[in-house]
C-alpha positions in Angstrom: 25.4 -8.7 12.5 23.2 -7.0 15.2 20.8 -4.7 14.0 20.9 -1.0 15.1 17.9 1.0 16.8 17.8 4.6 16.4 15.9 7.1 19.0 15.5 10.5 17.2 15.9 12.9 19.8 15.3 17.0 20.2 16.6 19.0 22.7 13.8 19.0 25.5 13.5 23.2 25.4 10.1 25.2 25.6 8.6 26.0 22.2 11.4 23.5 20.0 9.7 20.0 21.0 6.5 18.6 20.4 5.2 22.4 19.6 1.5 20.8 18.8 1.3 19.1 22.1 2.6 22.6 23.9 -0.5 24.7 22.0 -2.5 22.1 23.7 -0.8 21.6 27.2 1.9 24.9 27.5 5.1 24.7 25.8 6.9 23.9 29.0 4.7 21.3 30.1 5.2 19.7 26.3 8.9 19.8 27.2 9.0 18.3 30.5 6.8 15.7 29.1 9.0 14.8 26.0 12.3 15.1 27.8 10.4 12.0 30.8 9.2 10.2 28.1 12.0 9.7 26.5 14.2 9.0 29.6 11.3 5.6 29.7 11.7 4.9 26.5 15.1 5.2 26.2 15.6 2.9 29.6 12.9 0.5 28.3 14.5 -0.1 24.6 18.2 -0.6 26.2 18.4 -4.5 25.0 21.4 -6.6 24.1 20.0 -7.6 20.9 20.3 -4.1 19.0 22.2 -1.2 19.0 20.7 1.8 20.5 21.5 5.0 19.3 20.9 8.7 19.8 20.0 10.9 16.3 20.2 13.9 18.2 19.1 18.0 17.4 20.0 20.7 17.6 23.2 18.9 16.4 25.3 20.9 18.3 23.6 21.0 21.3 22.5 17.5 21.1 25.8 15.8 20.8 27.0 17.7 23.9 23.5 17.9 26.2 23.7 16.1 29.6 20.0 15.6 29.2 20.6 12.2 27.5 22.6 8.9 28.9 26.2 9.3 28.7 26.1 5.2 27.3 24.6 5.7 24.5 26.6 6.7 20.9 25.3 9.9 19.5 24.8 10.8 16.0 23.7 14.6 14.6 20.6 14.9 12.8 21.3 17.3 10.2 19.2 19.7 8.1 16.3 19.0 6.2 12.8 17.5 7.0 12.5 14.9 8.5 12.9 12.6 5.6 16.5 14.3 4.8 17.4 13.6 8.2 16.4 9.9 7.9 17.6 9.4 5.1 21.3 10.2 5.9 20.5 8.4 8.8 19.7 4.8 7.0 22.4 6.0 3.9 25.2 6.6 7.0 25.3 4.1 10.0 27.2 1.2 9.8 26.1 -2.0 8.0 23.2 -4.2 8.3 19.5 -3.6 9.3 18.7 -0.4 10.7 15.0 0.7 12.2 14.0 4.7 13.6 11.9 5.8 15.8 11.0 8.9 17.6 10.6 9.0 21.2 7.3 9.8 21.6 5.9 6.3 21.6 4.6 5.4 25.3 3.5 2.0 23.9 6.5 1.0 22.4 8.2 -2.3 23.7 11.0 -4.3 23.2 8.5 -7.0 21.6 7.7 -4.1 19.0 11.4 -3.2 18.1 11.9 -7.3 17.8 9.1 -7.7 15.4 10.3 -5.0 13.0 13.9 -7.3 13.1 12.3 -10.4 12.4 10.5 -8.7 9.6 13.5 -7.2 7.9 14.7 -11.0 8.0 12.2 -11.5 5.0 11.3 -7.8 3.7 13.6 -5.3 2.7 11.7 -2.2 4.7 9.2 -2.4 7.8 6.9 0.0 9.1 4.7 0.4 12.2 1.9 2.5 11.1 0.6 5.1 13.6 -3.9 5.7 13.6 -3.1 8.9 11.6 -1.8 7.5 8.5 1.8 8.0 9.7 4.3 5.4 11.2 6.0 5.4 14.2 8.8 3.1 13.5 10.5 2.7 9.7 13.2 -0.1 9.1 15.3 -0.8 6.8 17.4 -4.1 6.2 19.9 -2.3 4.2 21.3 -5.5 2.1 21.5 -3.4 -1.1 22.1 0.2 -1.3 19.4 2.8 -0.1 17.7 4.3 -3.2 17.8 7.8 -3.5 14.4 8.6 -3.9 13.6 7.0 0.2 11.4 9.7 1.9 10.9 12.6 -1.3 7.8 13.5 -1.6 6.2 12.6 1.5 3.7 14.8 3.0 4.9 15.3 6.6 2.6 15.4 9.8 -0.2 14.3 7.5 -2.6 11.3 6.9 -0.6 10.3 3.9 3.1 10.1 5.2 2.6 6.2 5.3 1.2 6.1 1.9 4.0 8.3 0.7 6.9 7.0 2.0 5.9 3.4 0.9 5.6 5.5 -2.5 9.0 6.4 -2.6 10.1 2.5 -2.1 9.9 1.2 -5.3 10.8 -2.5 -5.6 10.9 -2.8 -2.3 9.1 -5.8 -0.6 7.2 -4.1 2.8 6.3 -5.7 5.7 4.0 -3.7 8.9 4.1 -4.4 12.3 1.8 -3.0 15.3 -0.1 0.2 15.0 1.2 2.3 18.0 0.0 6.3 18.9 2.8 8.3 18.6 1.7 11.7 20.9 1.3 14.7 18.7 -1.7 16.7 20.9 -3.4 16.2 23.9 -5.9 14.0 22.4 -3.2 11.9 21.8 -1.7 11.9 25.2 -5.5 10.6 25.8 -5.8 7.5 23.5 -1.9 6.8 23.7 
């Protein structure tokens, strides 16, 4: 069963993607450099050994924009933080192991996405933290059903999401992979 790779996705537009990096940079410059980095990404992750997927939002917008390659199979987002949004995500998509990401990764290889894989081969969930205490990439492999309680509680866009979202997985055995800078701010766009 091949696995599935998601790419969460916004719309590229001024002042509704990467808003921190805009206060930093201008909110059109934040846009311009979301919508190019994702375009690598997206062309760099393409890989016969996974499915790659779109979750896009605004979901209306999204599943219609001409911004994104045609190829690839789209899926809305939905409401919610970003840990409702996930979640229907891992509870939704067809069987077998499934891992997210966001697009704002520049270090990010097909190496990476293989490791997390491999890891769900032994581990029920996989993570690849991020220097803040985040993650930029969370797997699941999916072989029993998703527990209800994945991603409550989790302090979002703070040093704790890691710890929290491993929180909310009991029983679960956990594996980590490579620490990767997602790009929240311009300082980021620095180390990253």
């Amino acid at each position: 069963m091949k696995p599935t790779l998601v790419v969460m996705v916004k719309e590229p537009r001024p002042g509704r993607v990467k808003t921190r990096l805009g206060r930093d940079i201008g909110m059109t410059a934040a846009a311009w450099w979301f919508r190019h980095q994702t375009r690598r990404v997206l062309r760099r992750l393409t890989d016969p050994r996974w499915h790659l997927i779109l979750a896009v939002s605004p979901d209306y917008q999204g599943l219609n924009s001409r911004i994104w390659p045609e190829n690839l199979p789209r899926v809305a987002q939905g409401s919610g933080n970003l840990g409702d949004r996930m979640g229907r995500l891992m509870r939704g998509l067809p069987k077998g192991p499934v891992a997210i990401i966001g697009a704002d990764i520049p270090g990010v290889t097909p190496v990476h996405i293989k490791a997390a894989f491999e890891a769900l081969g032994t581990h029920d969930a996989v993570f690849g933290p991020a220097p803040d205490g985040g993650y930029w990439l969370v797997g699941l492999k999916r072989s029993r059903a998703v527990p209800n309680c994945l991603f409550q509680g989790v302090r979002w866009s703070s040093e704790f999401a890691l710890a929290d979202t491993k929180a909310s997985m009991p029983d679960l055995n956990i594996a980590e992979i490579a620490v990767l800078q997602d790009i929240d701010t311009v300082a980021d766009l620095k180390t990253g």
